[in-house]
ChimeraX commands (.cxc) that place a marker at each C-alpha (Angstrom):
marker #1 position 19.95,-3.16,5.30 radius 0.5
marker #1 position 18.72,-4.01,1.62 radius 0.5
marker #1 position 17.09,-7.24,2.55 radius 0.5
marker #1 position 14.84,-4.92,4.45 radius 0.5
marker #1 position 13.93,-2.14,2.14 radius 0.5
marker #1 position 10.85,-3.53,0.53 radius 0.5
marker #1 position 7.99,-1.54,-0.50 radius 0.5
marker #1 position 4.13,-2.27,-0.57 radius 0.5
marker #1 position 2.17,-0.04,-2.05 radius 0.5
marker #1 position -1.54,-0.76,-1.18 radius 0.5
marker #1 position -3.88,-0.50,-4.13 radius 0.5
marker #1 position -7.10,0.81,-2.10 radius 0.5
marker #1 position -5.44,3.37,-0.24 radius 0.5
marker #1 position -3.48,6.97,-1.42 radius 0.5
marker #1 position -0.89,8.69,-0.09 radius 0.5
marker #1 position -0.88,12.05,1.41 radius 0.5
marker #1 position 2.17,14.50,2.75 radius 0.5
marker #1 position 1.38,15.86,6.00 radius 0.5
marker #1 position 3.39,18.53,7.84 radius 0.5
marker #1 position 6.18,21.26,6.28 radius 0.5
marker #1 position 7.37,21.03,2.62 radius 0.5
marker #1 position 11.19,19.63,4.18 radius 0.5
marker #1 position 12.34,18.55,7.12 radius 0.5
marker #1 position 9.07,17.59,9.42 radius 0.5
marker #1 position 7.19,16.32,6.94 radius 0.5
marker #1 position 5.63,13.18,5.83 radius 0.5
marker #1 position 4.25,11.07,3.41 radius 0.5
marker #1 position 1.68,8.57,5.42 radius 0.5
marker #1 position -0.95,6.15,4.03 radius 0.5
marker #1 position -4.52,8.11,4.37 radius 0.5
marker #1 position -7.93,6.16,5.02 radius 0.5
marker #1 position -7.49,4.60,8.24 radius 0.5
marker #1 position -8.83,5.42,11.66 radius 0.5
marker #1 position -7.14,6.63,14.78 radius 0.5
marker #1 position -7.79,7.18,18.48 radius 0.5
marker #1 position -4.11,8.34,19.15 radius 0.5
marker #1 position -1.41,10.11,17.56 radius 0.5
marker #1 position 1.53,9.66,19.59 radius 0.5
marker #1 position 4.03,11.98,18.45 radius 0.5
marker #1 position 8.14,11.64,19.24 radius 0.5
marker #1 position 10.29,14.46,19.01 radius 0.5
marker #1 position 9.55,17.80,18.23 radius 0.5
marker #1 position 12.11,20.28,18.84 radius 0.5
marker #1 position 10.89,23.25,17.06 radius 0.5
marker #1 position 8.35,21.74,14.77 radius 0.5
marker #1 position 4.43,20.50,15.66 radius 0.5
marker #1 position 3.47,21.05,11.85 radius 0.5
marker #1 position 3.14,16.86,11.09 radius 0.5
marker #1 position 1.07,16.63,13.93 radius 0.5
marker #1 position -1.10,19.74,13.79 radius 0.5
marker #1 position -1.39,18.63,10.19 radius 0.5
marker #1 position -2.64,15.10,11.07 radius 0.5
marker #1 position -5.21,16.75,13.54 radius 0.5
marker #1 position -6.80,18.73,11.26 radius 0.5
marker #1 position -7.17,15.96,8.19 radius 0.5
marker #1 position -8.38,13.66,10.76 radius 0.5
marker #1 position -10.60,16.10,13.52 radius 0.5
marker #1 position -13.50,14.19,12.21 radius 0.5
marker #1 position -12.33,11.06,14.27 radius 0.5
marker #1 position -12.05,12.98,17.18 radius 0.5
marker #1 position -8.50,11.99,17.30 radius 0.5
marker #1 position -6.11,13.36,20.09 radius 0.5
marker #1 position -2.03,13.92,20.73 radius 0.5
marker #1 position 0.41,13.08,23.26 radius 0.5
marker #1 position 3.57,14.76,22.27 radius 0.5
marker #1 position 7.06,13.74,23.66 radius 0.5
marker #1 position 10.02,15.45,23.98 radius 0.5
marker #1 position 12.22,15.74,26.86 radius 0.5
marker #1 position 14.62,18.81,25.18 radius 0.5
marker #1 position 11.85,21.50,25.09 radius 0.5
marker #1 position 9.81,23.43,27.57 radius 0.5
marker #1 position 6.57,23.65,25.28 radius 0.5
marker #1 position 5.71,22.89,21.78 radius 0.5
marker #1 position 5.19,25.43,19.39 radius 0.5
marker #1 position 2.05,27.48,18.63 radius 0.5
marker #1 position -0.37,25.55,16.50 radius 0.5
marker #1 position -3.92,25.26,15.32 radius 0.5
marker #1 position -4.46,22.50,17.74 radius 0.5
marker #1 position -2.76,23.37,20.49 radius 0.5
marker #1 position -6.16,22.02,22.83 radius 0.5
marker #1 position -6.19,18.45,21.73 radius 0.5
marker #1 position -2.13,17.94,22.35 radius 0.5
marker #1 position -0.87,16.68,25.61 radius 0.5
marker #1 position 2.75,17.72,25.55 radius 0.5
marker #1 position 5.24,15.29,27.83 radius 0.5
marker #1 position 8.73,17.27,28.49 radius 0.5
marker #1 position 10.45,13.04,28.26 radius 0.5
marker #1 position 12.43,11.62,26.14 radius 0.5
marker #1 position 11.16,8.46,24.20 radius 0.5
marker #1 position 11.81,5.16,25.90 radius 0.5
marker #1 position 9.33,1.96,25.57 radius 0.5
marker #1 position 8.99,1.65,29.16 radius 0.5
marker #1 position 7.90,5.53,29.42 radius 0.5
marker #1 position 4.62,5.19,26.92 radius 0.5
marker #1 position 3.27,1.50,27.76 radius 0.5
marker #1 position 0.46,3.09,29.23 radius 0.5
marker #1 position -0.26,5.05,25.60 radius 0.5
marker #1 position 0.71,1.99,23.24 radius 0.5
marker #1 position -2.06,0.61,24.89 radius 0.5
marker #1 position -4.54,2.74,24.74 radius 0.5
marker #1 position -6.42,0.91,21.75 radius 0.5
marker #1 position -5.43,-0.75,18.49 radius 0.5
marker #1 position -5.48,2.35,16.25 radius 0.5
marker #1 position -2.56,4.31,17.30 radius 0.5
marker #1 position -0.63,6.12,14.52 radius 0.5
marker #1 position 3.26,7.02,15.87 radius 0.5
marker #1 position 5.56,9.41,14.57 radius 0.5
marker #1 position 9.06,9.18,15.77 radius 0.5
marker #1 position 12.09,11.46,15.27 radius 0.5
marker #1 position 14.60,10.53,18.27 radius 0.5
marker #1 position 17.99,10.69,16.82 radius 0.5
marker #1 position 19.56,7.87,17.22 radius 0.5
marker #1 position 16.80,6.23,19.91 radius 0.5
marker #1 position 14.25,4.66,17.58 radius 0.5
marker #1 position 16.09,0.87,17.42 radius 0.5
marker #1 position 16.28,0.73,21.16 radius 0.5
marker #1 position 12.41,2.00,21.70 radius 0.5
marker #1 position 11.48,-0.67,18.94 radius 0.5
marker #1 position 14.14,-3.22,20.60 radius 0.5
marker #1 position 12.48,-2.85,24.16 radius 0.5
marker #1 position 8.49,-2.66,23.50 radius 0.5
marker #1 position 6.34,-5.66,22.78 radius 0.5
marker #1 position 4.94,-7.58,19.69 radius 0.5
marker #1 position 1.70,-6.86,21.70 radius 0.5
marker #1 position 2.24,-2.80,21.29 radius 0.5
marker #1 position 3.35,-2.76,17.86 radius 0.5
marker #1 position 0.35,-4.40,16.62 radius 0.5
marker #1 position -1.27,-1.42,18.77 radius 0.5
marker #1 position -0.12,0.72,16.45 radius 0.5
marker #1 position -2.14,1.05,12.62 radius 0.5
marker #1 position 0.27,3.24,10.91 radius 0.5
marker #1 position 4.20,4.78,12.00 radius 0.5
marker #1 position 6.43,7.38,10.09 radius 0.5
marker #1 position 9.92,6.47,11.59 radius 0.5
marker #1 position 13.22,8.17,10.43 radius 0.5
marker #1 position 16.32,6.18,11.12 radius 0.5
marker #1 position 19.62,7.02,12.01 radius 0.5
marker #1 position 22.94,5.89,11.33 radius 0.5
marker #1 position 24.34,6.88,14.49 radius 0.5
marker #1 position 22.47,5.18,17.76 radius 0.5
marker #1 position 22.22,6.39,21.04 radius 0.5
marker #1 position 22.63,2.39,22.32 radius 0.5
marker #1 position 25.49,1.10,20.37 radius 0.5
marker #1 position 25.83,-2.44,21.43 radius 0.5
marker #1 position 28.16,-5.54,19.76 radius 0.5
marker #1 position 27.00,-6.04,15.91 radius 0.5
marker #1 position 25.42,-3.18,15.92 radius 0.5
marker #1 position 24.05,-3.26,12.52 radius 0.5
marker #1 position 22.75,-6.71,13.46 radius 0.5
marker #1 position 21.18,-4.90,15.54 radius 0.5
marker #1 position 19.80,-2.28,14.03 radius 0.5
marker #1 position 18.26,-4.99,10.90 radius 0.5
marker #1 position 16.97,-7.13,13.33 radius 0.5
marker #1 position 14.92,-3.85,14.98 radius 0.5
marker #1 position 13.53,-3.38,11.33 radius 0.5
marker #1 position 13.06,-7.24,10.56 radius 0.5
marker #1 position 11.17,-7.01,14.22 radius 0.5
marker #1 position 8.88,-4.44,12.53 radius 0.5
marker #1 position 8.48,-6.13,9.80 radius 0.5
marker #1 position 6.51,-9.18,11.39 radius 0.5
marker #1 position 3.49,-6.68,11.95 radius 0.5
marker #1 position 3.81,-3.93,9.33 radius 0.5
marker #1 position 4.61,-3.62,6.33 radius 0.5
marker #1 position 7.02,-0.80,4.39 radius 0.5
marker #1 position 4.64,1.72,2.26 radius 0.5
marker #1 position 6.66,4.21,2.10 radius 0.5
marker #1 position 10.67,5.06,2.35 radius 0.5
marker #1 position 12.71,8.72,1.72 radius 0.5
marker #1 position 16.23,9.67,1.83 radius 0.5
marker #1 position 17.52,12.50,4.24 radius 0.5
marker #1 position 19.35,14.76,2.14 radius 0.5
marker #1 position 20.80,16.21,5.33 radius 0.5
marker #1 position 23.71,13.49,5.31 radius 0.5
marker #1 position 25.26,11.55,2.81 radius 0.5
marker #1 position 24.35,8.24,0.79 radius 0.5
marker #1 position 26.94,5.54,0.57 radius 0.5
marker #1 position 26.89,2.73,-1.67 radius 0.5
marker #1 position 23.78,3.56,-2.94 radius 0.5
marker #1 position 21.98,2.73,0.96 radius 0.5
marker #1 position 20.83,6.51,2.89 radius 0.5
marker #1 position 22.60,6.94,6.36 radius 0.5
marker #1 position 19.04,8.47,7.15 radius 0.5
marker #1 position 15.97,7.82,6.03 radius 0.5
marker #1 position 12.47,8.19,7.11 radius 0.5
marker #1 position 10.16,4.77,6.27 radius 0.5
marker #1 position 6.07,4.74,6.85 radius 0.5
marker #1 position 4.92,1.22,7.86 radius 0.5
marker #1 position 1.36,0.20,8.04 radius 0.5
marker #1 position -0.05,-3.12,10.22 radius 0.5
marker #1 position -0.04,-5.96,7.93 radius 0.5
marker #1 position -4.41,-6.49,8.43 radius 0.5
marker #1 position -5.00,-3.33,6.57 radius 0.5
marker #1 position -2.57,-4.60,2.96 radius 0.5
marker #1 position -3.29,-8.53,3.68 radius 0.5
marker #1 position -2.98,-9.76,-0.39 radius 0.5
marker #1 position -3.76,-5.86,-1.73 radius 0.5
marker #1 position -0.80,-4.47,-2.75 radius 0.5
marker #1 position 1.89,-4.37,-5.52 radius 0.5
marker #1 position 5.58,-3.83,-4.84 radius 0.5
marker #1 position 6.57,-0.64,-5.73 radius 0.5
marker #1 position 7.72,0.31,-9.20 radius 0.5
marker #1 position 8.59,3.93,-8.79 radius 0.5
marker #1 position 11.61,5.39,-8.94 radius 0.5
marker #1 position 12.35,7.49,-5.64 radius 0.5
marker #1 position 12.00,10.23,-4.20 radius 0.5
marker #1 position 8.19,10.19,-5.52 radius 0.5
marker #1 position 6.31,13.03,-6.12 radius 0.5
marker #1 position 5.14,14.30,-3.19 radius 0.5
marker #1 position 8.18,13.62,-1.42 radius 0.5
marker #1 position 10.46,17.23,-0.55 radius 0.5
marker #1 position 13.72,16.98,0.55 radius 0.5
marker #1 position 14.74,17.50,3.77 radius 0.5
marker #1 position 16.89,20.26,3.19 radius 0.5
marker #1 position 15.67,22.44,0.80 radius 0.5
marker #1 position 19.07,24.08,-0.12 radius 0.5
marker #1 position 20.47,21.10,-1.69 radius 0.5
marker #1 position 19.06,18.85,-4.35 radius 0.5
marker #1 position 17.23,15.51,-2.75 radius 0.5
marker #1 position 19.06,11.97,-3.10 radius 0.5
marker #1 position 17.73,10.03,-5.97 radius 0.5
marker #1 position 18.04,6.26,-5.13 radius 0.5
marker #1 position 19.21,4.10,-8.21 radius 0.5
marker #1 position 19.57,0.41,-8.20 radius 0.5
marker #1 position 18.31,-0.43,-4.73 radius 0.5
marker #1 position 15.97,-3.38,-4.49 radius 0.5
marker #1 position 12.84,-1.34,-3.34 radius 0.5
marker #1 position 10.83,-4.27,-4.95 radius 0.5
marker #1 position 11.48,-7.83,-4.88 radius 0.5
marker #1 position 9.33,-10.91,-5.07 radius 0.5
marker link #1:1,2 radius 0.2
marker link #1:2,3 radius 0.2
marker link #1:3,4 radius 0.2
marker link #1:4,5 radius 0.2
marker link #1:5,6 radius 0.2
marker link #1:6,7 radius 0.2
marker link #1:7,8 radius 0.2
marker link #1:8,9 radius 0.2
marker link #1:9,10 radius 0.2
marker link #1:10,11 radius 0.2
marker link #1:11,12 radius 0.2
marker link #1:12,13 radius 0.2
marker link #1:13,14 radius 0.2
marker link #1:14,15 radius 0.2
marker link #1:15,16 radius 0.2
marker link #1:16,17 radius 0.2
marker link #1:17,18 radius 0.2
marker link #1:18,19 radius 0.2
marker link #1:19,20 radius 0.2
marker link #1:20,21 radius 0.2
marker link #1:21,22 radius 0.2
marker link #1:22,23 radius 0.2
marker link #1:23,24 radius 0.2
marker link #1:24,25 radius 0.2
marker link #1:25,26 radius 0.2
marker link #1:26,27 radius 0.2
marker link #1:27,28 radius 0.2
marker link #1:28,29 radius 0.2
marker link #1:29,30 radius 0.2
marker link #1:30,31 radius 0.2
marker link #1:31,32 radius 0.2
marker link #1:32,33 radius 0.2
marker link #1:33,34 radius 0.2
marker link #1:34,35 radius 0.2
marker link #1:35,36 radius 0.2
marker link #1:36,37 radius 0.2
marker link #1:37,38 radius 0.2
marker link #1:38,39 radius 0.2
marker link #1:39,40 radius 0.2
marker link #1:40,41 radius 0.2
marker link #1:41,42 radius 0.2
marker link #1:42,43 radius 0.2
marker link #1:43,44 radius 0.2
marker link #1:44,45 radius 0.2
marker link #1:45,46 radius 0.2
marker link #1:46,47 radius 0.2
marker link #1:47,48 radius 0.2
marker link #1:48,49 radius 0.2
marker link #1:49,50 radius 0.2
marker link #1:50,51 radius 0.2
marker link #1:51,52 radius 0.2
marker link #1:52,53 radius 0.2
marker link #1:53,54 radius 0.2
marker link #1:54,55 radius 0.2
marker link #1:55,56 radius 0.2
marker link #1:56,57 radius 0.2
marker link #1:57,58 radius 0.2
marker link #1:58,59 radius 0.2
marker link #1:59,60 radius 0.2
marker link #1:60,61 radius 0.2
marker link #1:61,62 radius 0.2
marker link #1:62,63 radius 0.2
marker link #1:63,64 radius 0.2
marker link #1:64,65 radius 0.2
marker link #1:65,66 radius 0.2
marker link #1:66,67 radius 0.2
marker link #1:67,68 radius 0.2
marker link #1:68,69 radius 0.2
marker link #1:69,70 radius 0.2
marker link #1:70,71 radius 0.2
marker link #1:71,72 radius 0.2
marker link #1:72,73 radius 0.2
marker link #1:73,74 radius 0.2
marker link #1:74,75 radius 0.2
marker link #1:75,76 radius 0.2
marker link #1:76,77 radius 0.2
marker link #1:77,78 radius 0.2
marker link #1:78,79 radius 0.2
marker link #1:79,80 radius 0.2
marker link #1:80,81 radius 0.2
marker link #1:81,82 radius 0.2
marker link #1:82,83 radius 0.2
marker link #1:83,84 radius 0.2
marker link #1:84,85 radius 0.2
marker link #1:85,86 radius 0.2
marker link #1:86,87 radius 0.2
marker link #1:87,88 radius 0.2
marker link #1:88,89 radius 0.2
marker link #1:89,90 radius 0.2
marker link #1:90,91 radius 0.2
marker link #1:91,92 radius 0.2
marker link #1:92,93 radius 0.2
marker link #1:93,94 radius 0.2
marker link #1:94,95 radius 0.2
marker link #1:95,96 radius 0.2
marker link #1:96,97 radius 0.2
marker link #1:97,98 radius 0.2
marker link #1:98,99 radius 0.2
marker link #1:99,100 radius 0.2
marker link #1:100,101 radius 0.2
marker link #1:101,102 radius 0.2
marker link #1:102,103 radius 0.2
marker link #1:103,104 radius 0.2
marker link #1:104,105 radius 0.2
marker link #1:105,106 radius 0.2
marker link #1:106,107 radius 0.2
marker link #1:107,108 radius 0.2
marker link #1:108,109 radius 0.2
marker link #1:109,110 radius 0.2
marker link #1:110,111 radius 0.2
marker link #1:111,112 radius 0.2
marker link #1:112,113 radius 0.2
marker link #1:113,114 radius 0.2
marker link #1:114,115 radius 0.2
marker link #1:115,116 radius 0.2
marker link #1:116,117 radius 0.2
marker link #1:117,118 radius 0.2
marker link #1:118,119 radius 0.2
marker link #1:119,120 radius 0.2
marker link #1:120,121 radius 0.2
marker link #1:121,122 radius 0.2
marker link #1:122,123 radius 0.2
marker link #1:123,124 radius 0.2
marker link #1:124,125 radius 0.2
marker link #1:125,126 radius 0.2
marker link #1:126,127 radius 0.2
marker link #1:127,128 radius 0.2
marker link #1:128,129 radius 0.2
marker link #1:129,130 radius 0.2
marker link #1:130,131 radius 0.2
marker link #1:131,132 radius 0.2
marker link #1:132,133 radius 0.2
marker link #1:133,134 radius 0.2
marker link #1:134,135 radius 0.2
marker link #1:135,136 radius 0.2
marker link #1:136,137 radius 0.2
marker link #1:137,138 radius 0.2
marker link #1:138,139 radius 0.2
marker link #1:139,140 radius 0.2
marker link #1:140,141 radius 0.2
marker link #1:141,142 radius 0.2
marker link #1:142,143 radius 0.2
marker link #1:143,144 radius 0.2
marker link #1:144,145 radius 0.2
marker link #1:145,146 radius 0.2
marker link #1:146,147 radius 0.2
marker link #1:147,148 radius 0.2
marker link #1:148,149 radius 0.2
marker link #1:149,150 radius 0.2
marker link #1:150,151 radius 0.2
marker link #1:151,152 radius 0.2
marker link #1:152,153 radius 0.2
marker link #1:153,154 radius 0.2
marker link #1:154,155 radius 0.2
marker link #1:155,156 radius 0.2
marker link #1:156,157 radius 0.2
marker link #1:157,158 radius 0.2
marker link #1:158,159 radius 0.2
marker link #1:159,160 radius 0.2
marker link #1:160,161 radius 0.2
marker link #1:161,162 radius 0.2
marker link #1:162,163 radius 0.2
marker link #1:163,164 radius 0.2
marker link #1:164,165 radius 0.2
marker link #1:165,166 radius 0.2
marker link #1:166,167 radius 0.2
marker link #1:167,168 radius 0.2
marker link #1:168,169 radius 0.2
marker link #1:169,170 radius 0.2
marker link #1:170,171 radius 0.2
marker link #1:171,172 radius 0.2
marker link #1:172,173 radius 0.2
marker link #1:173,174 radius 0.2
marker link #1:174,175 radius 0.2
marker link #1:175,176 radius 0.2
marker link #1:176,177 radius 0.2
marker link #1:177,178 radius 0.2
marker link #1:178,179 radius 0.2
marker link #1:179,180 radius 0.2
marker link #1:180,181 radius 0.2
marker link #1:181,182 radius 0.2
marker link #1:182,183 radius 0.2
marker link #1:183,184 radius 0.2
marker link #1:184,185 radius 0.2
marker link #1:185,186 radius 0.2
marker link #1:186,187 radius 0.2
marker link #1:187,188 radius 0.2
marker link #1:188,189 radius 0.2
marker link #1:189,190 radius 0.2
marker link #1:190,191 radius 0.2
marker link #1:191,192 radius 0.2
marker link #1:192,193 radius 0.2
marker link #1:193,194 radius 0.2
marker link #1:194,195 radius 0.2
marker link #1:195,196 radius 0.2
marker link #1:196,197 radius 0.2
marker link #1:197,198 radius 0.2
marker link #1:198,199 radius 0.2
marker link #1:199,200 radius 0.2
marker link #1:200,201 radius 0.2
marker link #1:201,202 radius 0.2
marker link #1:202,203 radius 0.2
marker link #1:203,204 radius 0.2
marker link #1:204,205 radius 0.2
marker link #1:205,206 radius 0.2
marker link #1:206,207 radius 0.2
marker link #1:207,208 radius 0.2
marker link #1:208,209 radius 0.2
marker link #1:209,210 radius 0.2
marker link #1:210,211 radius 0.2
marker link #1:211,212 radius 0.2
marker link #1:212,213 radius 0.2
marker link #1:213,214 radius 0.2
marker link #1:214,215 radius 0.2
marker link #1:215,216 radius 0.2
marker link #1:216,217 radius 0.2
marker link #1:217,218 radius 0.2
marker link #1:218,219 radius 0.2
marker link #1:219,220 radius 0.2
marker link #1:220,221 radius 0.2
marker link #1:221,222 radius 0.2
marker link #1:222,223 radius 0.2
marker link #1:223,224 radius 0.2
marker link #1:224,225 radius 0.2
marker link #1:225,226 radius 0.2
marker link #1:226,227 radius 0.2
marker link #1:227,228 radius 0.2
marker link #1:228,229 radius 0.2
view
């Protein structure tokens, strides 16, 4: 998994945290534009997305929210301009929305059900997508041979359109040898960083980072080759 963790930190853009303080928040690349937030998995927590509606109501952005183990979403500020889907996240299930236009931002928080989405949806529909705040597990729902093979090569499949801007430890679980079982990593399409970046220097968590469970202290990362030429 180190070969993959490689941060870019774009020089022309900042970085914001968006949604709750812990767990359901965070940190995204701001300045972009957006037609679509697509937003998978909520359980009992809108705040990212209600968040991300009001920094960005000025684009007249809108929501389609996914999750197939709740009735309703919560209450929220922008409860109008969210289309909730009671369904569970599969590629074949949001075609239709990953191709809506080519400035969709995606959130995803699926347990477990992120590689196989990202295994079964098309270099076409990533490059849909501007901007995506993914958190990873160790544990996959879809647990084929090799499995870490499999789970690098959904990342390294990322990687040919985006880029990694971003990258926090889940203090919910443990670290082991220095490499988070879960983490949450925002990746932004390759045209918007082209040559305009500089590999990140900073230790982590950064300073607008929170941990994910408040209770506990967050997992610094030492050692891990976040930057690399």
């Amino acid at each position: 998994m180190e070969e993959v963790i490689i941060i870019k930190n774009p020089t022309k853009y900042d970085k914001i945290r968006l949604g709750k303080n812990h767990d359901g928040g965070y940190v995204i690349m701001d300045g972009l534009e957006y037609n679509l937030l697509i937003g998978c998995g909520i359980a009992c927590d809108i705040s990212f997305e209600d968040d991300f509606l009001e920094k960005y109501k000025h684009q007249d952005v809108w929501c389609v929210a996914l999750d197939g183990t709740i009735n309703d979403i919560p209450n929220c500020r922008h409860r109008q301009r969210i289309q909730f889907q009671k369904s569970n996240i599969k590629g074949n299930n949001i075609t239709n929305l990953l191709n809506f236009g080519e400035s969709i931002f995606l959130k995803m928080d699926i347990e477990g059900s992120e590689y196989k989405f990202f295994d079964e949806i098309s270099e076409k529909e990533l490059n849909n997508i501007s901007q995506m705040v993914v958190e990873f597990h160790s544990k996959i729902s879809v647990c084929p041979d090799g499995w870490e093979n499999y789970k690098i090569n959904c990342i390294k499949k990322i990687l040919k359109t985006h880029d990694m801007v971003h990258f926090h430890a889940n203090n919910y679980v443990t670290v082991k040898d220095n490499i988070p079982k879960v983490f949450e990593a925002t990746f932004v399409h390759k045209k918007y960083i082209k040559d305009d970046y500089k590999l990140n220097d900073k230790p982590l968590p950064t300073s607008i980072d929170h941990a994910n469970n408040s209770s506990v202290p967050d997992h610094i990362l030492k050692g891990f080759p976040y930057q690399r030429d």
